[in-house]
PQR file with spaces between the fields and no chain letter, atoms N, CA, C, O and H, PARSE charges and radii, in Angstrom:
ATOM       1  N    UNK     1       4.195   -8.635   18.417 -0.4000 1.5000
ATOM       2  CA   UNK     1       5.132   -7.560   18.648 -0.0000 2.0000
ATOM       3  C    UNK     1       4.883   -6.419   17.665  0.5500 1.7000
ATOM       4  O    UNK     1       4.460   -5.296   17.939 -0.5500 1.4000
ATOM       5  N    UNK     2       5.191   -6.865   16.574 -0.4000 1.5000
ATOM       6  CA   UNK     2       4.849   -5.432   15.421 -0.0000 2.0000
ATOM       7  C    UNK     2       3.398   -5.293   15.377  0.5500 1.7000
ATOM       8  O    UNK     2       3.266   -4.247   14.741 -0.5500 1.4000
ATOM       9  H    UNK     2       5.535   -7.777   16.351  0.4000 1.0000
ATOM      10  N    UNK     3       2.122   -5.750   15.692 -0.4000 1.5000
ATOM      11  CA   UNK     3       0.911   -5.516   16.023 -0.0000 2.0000
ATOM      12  C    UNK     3       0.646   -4.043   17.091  0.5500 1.7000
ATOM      13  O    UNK     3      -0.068   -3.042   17.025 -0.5500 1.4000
ATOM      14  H    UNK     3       2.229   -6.599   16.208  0.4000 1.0000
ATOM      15  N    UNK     4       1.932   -4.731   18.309 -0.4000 1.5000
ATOM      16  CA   UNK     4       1.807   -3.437   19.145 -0.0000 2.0000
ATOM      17  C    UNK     4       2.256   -2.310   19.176  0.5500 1.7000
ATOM      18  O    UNK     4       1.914   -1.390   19.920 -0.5500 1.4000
ATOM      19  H    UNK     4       2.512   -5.544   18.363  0.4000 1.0000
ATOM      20  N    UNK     5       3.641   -2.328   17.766 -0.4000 1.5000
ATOM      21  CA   UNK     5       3.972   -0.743   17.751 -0.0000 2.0000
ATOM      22  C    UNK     5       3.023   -0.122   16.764  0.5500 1.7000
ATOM      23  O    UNK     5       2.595    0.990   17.074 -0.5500 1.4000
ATOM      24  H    UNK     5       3.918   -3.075   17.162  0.4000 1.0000
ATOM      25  N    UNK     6       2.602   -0.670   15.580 -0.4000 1.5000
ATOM      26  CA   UNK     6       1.754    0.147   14.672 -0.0000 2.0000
ATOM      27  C    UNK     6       0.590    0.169   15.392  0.5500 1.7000
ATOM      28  O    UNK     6      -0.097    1.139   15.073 -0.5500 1.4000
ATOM      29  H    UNK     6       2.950   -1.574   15.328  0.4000 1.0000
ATOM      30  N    UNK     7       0.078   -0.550   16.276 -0.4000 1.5000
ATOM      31  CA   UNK     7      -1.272   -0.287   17.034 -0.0000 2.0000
ATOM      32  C    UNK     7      -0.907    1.557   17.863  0.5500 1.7000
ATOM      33  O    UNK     7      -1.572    2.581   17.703 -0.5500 1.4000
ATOM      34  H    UNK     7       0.636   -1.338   16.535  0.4000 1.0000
ATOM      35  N    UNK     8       0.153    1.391   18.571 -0.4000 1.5000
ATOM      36  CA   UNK     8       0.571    2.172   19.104 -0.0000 2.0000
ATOM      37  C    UNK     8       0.489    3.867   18.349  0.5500 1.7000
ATOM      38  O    UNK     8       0.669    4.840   19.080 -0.5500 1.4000
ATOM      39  H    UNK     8       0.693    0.560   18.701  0.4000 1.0000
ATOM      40  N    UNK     9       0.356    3.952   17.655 -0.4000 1.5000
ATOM      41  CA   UNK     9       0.533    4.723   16.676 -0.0000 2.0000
ATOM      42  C    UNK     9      -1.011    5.619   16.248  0.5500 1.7000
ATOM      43  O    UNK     9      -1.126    6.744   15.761 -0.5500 1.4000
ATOM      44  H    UNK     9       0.210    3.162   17.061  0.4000 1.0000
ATOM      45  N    UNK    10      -2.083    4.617   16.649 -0.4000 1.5000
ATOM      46  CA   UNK    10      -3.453    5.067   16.447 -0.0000 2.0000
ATOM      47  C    UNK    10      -4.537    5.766   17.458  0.5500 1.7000
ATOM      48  O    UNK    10      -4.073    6.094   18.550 -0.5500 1.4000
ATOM      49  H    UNK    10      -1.990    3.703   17.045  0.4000 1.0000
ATOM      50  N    UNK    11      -5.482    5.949   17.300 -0.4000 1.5000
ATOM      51  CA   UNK    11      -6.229    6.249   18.354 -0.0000 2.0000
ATOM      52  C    UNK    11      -6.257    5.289   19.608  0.5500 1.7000
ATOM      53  O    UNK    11      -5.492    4.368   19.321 -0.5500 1.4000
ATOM      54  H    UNK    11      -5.859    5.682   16.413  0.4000 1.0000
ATOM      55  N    UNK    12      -6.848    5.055   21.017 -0.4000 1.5000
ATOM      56  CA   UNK    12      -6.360    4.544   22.048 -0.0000 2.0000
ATOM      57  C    UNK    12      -7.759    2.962   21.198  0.5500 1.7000
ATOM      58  O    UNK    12      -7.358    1.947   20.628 -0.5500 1.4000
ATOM      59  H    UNK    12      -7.469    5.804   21.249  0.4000 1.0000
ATOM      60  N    UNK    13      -8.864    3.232   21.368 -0.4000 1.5000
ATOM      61  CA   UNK    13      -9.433    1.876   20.796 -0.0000 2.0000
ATOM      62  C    UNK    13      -9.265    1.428   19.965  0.5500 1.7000
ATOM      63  O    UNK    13      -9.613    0.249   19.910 -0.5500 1.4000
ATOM      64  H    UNK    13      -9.190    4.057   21.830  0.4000 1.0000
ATOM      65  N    UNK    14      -8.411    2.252   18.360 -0.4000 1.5000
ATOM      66  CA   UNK    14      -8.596    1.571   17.139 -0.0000 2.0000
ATOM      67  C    UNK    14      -7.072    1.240   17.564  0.5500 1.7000
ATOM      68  O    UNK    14      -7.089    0.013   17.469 -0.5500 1.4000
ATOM      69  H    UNK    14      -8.128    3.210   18.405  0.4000 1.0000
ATOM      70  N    UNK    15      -5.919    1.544   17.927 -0.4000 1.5000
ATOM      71  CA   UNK    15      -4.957    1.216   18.222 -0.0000 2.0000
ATOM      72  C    UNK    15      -4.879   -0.559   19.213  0.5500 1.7000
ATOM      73  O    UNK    15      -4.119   -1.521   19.099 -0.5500 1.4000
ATOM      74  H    UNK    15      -5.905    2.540   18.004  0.4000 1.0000
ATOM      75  N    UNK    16      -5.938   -0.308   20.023 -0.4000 1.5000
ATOM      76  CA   UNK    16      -5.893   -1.575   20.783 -0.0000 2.0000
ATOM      77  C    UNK    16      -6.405   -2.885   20.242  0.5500 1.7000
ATOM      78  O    UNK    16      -6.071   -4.053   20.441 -0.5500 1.4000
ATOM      79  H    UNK    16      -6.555    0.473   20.115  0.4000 1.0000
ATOM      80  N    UNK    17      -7.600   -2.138   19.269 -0.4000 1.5000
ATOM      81  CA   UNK    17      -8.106   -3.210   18.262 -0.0000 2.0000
ATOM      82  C    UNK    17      -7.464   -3.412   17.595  0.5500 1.7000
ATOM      83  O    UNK    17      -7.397   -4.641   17.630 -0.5500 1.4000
ATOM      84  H    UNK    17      -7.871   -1.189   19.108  0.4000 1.0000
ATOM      85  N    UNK    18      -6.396   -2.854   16.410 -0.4000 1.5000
ATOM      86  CA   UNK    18      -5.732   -3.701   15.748 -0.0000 2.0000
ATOM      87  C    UNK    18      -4.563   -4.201   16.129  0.5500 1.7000
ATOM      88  O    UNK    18      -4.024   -5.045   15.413 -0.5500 1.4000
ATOM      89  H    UNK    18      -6.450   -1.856   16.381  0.4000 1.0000
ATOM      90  N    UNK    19      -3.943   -3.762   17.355 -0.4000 1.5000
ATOM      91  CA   UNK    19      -3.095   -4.599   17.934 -0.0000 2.0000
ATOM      92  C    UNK    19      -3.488   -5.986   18.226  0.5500 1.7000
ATOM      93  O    UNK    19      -2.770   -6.867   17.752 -0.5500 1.4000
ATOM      94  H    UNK    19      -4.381   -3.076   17.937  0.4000 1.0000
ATOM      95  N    UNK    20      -4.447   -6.305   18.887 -0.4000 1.5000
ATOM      96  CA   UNK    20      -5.315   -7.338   19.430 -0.0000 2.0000
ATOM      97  C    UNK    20      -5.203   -8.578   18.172  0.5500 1.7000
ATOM      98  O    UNK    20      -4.627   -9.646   17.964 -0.5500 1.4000
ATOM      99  H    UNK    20      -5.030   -5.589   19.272  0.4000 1.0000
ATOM     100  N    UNK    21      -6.101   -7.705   17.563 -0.4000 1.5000
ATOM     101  CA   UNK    21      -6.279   -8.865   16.309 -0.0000 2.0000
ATOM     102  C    UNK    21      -5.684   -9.007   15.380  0.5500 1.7000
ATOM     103  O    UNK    21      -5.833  -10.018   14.693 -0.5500 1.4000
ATOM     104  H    UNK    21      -6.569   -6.838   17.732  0.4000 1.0000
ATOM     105  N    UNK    22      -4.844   -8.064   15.070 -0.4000 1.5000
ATOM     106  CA   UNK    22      -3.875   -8.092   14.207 -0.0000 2.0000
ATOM     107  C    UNK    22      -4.303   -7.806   12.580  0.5500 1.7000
ATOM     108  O    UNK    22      -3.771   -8.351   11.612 -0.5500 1.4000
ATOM     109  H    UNK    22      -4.722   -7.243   15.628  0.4000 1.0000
ATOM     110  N    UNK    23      -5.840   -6.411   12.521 -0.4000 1.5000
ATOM     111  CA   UNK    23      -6.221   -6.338   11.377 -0.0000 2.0000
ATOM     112  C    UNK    23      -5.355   -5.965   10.372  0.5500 1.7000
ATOM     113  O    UNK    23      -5.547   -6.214    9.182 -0.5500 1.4000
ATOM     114  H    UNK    23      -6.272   -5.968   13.307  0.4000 1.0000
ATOM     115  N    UNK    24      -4.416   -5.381   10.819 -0.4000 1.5000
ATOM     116  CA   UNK    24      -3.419   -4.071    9.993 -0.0000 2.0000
ATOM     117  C    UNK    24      -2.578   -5.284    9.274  0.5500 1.7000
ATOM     118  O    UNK    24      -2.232   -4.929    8.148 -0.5500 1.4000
ATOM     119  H    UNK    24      -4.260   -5.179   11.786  0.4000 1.0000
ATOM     120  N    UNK    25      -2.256   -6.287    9.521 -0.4000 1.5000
ATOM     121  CA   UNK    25      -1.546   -7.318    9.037 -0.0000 2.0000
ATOM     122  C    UNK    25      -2.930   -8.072    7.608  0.5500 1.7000
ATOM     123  O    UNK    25      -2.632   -8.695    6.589 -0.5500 1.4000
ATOM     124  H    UNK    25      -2.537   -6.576   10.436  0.4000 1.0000
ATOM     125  N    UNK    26      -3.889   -7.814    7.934 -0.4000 1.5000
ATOM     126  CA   UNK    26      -4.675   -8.274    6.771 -0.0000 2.0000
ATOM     127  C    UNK    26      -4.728   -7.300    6.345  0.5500 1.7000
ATOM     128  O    UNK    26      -4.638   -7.697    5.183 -0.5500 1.4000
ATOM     129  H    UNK    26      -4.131   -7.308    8.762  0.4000 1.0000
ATOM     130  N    UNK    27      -4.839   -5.757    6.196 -0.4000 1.5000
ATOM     131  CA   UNK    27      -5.113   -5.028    5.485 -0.0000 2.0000
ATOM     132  C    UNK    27      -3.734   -4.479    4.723  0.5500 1.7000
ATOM     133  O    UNK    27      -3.762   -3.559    3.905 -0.5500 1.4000
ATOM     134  H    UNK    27      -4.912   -5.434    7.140  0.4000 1.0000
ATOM     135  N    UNK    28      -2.721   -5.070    5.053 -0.4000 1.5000
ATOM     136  CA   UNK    28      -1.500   -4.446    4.376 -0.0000 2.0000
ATOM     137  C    UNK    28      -1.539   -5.880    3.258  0.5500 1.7000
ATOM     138  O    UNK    28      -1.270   -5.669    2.075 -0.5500 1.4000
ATOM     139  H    UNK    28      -2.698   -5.817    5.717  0.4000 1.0000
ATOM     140  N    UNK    29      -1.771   -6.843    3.566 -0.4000 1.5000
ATOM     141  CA   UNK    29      -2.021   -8.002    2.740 -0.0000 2.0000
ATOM     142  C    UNK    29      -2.441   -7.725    1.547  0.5500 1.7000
ATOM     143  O    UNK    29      -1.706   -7.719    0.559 -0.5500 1.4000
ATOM     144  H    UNK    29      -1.989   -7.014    4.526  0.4000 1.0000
ATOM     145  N    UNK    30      -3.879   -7.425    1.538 -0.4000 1.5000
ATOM     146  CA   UNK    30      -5.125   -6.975    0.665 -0.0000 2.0000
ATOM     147  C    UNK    30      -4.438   -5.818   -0.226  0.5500 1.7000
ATOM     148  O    UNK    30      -4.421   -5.713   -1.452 -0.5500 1.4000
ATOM     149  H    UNK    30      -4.476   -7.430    2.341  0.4000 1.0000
ATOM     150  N    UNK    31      -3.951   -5.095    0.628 -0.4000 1.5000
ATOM     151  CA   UNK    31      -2.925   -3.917   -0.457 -0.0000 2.0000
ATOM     152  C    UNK    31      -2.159   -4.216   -0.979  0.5500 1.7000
ATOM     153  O    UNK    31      -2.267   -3.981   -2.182 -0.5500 1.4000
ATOM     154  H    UNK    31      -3.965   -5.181    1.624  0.4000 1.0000
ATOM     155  N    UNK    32      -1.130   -4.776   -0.622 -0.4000 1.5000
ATOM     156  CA   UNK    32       0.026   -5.668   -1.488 -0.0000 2.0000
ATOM     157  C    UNK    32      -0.824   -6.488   -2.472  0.5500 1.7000
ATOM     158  O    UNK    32      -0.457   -6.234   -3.619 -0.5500 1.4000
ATOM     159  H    UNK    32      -1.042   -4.967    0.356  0.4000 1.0000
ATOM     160  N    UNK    33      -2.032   -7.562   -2.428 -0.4000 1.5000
ATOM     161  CA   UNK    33      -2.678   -8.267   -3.295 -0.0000 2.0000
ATOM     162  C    UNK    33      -3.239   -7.330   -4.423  0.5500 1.7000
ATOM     163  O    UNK    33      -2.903   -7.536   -5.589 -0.5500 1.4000
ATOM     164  H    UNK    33      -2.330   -7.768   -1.495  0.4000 1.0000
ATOM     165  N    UNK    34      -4.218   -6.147   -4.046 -0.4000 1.5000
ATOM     166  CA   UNK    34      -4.560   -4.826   -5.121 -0.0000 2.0000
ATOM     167  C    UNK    34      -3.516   -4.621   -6.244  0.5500 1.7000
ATOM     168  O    UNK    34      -3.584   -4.866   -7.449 -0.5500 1.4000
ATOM     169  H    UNK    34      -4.491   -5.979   -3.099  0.4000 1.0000
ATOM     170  N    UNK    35      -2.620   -4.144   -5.552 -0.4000 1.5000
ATOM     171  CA   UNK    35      -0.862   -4.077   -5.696 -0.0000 2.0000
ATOM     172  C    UNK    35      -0.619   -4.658   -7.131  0.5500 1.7000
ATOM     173  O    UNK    35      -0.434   -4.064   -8.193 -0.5500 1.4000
ATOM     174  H    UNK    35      -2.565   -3.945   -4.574  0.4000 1.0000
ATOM     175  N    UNK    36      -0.670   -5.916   -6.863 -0.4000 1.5000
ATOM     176  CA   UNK    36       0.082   -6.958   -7.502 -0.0000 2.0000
ATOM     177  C    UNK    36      -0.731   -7.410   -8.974  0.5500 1.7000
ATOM     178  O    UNK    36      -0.212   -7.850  -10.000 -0.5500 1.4000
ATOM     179  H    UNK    36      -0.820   -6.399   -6.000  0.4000 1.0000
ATOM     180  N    UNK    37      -1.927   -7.186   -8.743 -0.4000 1.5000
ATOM     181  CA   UNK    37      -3.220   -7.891   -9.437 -0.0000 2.0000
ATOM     182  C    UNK    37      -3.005   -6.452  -10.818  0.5500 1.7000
ATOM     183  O    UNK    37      -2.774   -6.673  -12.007 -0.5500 1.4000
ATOM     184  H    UNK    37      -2.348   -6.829   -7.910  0.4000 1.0000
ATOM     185  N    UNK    38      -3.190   -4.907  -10.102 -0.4000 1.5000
ATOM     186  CA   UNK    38      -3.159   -3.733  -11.307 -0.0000 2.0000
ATOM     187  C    UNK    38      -1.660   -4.047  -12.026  0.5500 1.7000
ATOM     188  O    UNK    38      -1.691   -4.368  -13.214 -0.5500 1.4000
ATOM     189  H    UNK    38      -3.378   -4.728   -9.136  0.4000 1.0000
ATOM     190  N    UNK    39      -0.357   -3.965  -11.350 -0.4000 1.5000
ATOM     191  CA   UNK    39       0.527   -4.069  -11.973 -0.0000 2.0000
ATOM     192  C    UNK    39       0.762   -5.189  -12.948  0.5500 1.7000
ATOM     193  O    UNK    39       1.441   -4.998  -13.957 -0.5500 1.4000
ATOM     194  H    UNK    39      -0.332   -3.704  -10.385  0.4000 1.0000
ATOM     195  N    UNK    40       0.106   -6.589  -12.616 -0.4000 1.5000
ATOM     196  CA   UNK    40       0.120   -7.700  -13.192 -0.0000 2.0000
ATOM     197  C    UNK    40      -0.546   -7.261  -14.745  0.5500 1.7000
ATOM     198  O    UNK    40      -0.013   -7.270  -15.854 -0.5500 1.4000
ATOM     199  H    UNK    40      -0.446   -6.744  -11.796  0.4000 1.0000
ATOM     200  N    UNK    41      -1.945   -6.876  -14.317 -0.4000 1.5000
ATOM     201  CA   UNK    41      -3.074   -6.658  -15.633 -0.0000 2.0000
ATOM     202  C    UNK    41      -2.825   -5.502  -16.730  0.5500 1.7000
ATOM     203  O    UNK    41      -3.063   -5.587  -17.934 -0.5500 1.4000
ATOM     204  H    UNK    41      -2.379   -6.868  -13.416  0.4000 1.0000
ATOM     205  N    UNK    42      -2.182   -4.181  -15.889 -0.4000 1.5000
ATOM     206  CA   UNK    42      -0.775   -3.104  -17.115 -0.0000 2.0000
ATOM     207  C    UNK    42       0.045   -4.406  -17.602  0.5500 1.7000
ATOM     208  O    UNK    42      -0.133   -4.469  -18.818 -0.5500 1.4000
ATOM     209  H    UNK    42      -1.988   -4.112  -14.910  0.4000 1.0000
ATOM     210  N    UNK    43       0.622   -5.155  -17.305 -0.4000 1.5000
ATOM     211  CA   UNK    43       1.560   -5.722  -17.722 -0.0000 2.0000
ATOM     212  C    UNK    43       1.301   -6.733  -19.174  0.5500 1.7000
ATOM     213  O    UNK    43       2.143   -6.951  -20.045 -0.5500 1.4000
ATOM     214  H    UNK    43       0.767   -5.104  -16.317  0.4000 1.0000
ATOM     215  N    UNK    44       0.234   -7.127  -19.135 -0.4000 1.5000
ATOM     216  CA   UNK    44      -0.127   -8.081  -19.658 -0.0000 2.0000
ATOM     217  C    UNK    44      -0.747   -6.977  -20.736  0.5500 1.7000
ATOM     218  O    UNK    44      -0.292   -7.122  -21.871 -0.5500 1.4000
ATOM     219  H    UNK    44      -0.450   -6.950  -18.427  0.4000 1.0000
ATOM     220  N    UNK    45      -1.461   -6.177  -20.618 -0.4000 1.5000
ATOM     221  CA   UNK    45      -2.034   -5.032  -21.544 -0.0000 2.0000
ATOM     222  C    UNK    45      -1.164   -4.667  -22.387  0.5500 1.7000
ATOM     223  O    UNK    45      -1.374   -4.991  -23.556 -0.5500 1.4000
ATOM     224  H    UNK    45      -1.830   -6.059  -19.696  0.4000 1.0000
ATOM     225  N    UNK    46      -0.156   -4.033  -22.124 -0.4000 1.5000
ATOM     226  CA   UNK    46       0.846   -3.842  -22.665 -0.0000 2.0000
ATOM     227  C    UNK    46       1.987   -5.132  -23.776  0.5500 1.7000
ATOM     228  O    UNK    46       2.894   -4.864  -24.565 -0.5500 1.4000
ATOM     229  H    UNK    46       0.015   -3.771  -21.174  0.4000 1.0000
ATOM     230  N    UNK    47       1.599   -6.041  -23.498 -0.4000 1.5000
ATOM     231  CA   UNK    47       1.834   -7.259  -24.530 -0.0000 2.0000
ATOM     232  C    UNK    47       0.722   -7.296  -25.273  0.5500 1.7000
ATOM     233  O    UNK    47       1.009   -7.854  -26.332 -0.5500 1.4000
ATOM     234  H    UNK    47       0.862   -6.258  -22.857  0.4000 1.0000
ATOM     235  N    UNK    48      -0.330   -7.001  -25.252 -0.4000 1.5000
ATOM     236  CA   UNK    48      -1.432   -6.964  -26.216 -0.0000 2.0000
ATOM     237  C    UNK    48      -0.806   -6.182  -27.769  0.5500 1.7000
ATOM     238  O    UNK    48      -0.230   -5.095  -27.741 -0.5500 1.4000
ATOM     239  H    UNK    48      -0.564   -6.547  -24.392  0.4000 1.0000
ATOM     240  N    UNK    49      -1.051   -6.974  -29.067 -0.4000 1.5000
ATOM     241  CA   UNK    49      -0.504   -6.702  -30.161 -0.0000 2.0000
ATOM     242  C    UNK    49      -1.509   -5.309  -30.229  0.5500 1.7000
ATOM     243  O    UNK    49      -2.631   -5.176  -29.741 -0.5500 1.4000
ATOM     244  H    UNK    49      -1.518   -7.857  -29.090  0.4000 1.0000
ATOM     245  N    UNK    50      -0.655   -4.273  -31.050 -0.4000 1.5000
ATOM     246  CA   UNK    50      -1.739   -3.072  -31.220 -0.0000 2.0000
ATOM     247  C    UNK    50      -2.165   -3.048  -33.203  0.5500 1.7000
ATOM     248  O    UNK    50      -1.373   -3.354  -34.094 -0.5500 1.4000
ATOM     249  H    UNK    50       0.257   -4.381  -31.447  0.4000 1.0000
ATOM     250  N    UNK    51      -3.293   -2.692  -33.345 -0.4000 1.5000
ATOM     251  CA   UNK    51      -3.778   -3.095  -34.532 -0.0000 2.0000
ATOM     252  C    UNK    51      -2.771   -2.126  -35.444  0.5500 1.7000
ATOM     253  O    UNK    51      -1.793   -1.734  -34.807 -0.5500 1.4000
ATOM     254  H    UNK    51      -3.937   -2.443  -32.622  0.4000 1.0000
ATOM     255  N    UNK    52      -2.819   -1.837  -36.330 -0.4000 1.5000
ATOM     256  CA   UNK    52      -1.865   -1.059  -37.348 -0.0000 2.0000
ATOM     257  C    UNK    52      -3.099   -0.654  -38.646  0.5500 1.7000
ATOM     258  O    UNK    52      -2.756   -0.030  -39.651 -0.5500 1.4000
ATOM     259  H    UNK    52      -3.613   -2.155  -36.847  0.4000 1.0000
């Protein structure tokens, strides 16, 4: 179902292709994972003791 409205939204083949297969659902994945991985690694940087 939500495959076919954001498909809907694109050109008529890239729209049908990712409706079909449902790429847009892995590629919002992969972004949320990017996402998660930079904010994680600032985070942890930022606990790093700073020399004096």
């Amino acid at each position: 179902m939500y495959g076919r409205v954001i498909g809907a939204g694109t050109t008529r083949a890239g729209g049908a292709t990712l409706a079909a297969t449902g790429l847009w659902v892995n590629s919002m994945a992969m972004v949320v994972a990017a996402t998660t991985l930079v904010a994680a690694g600032v985070a942890l940087f930022k606990l790093v003791p700073r020399r004096q």
